[in-house]
KEVONU-831389 format. One line per 8 residues: their letters; for each residue z, x, y of C-alpha. Coordinates in pm, whole numbers, padded with zeros to 5 digits. Each point is the difference from the previous one (the first is absolute). Layout:
# residues N
a> Z:X:Y; ...
***
This chain:
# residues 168
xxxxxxxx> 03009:-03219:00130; 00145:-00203:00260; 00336:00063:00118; 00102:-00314:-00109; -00099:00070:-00331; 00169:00324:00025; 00308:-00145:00042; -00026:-00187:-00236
xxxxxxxx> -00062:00244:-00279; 00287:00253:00187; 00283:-00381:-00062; -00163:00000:-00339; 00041:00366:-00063; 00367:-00018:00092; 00084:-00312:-00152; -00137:00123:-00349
xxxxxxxx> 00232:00312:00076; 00305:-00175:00052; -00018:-00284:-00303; -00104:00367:-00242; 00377:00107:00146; 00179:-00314:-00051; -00131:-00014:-00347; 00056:00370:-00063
xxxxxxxx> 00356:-00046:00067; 00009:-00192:-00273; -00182:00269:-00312; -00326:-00259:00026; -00265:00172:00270; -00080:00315:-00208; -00041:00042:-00430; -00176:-00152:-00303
xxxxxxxx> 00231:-00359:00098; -00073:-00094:00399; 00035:-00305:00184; -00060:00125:00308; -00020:-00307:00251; -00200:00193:00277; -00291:-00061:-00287; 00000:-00383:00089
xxxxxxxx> -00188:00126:00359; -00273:00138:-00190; -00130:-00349:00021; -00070:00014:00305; -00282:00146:00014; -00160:-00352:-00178; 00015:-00110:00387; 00030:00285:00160
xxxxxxxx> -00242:00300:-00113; 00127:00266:00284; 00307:-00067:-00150; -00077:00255:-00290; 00077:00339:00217; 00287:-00112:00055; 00114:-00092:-00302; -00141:00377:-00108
xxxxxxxx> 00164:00203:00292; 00351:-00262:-00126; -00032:00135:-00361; -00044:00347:00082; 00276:-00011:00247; 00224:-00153:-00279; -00096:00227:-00263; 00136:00300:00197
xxxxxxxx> 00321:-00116:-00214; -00171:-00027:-00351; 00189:00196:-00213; -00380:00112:-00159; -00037:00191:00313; -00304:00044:00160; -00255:-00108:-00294; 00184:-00353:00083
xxxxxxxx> -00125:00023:00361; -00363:00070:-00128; -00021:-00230:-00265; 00184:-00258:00099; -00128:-00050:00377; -00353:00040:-00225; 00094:-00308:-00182; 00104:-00186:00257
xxxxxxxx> -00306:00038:00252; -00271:-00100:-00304; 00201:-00288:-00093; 00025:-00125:00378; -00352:00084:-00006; -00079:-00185:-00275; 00224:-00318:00127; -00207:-00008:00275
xxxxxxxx> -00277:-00113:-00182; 00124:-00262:-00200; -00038:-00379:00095; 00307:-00172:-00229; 00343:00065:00105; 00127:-00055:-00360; -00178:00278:-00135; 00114:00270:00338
xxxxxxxx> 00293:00126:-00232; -00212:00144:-00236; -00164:00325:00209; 00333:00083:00057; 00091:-00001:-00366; -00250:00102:-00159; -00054:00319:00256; 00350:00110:-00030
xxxxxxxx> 00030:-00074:-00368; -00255:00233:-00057; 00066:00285:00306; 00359:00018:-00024; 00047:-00079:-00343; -00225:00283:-00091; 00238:00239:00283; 00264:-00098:-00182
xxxxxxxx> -00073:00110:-00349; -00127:00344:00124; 00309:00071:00190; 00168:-00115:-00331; -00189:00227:-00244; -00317:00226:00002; -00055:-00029:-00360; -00297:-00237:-00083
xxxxxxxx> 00195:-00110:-00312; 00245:-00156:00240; -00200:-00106:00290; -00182:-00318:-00135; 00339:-00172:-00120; 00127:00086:00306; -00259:-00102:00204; -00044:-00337:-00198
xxxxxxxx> 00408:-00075:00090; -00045:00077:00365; -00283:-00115:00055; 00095:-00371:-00104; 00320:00062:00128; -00123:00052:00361; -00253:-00238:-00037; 00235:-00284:-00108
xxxxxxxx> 00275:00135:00279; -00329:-00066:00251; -00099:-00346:-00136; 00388:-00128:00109; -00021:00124:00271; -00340:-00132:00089; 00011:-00339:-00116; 00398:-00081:00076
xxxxxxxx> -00017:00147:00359; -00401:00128:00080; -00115:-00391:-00087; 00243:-00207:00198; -00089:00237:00343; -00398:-00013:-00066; 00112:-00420:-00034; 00242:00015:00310
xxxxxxxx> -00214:00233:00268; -00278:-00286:00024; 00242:-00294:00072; 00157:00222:00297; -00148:-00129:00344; 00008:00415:00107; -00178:00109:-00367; -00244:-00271:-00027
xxxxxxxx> -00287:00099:00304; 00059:00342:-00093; -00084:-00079:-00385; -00294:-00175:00101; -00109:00313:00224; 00045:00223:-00286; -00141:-00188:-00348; -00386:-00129:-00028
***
């Protein structure tokens, strides 16, 4: 990896930090109901593939504060690097939300409900609710903020050579 690259992923990194803090201080980075705006960078990797450690090393960083302790850090860094993998290999921008969605829905929704009950009786209700609930909290997120940046970042005279450097 170049050092420019690396850079790049350590601004990402830090930036996905920082937006999980700001919308922690407000009860909406961490539980089954999140909006957590740092999300909207996990677009980036549509453009810019390298972009995905980043936005891994960010999560994990930010789940240090998950109040699901250390399963949080594992899962949900987990679910963030295959759904920035996955971005990566899409070829619409309207459909880049969805990884992100889906992958979490599943991943974290499924944390959730253990940390909420070990008995299987409970479990698939509970996984169901957070499940959709993360998933829907993702799909704001995604297409409110994530789709307007993967629209703005090739108009930008600094974005633009470096998209075309980056995308087939």
């Amino acid at each position: 990896m170049k050092a420019q690259q690396l850079t790049l992923c350590g601004m990402v990194a830090a930036a996905y930090v920082i937006l999980t803090l700001i919308t922690s201080a407000f009860g909406l980075a961490y539980g089954p109901i999140q909006f957590r705006i740092s999300e909207a960078l996990c677009m980036l990797p549509f453009y810019f593939p390298m972009t995905t450690w980043g936005l891994f090393i960010g999560c994990l960083v930010s789940n240090l504060l998950s109040p699901y302790g250390a399963i949080d850090m594992i899962v949900g860094s987990i679910a963030t690097l295959l759904a920035c993998l996955w971005t990566t290999r899409l070829r619409r921008k309207v459909v880049a939300p969805l990884p992100m969605a889906i992958v979490n829905g599943v991943l974290v929704g499924a944390m959730i409900a253990l940390s909420e009950s070990s008995d299987p009786a409970v479990f698939l209700p509970a996984f169901l609710w957070n499940a959709c609930t993360v998933a829907a909290g993702e799909l704001v997120v995604g297409y409110v903020l994530g789709l307007p940046l993967l629209h703005f970042l090739p108009r930008s005279a600094f974005f633009r050579p470096r998209i075309m450097q980056n995308r087939p």
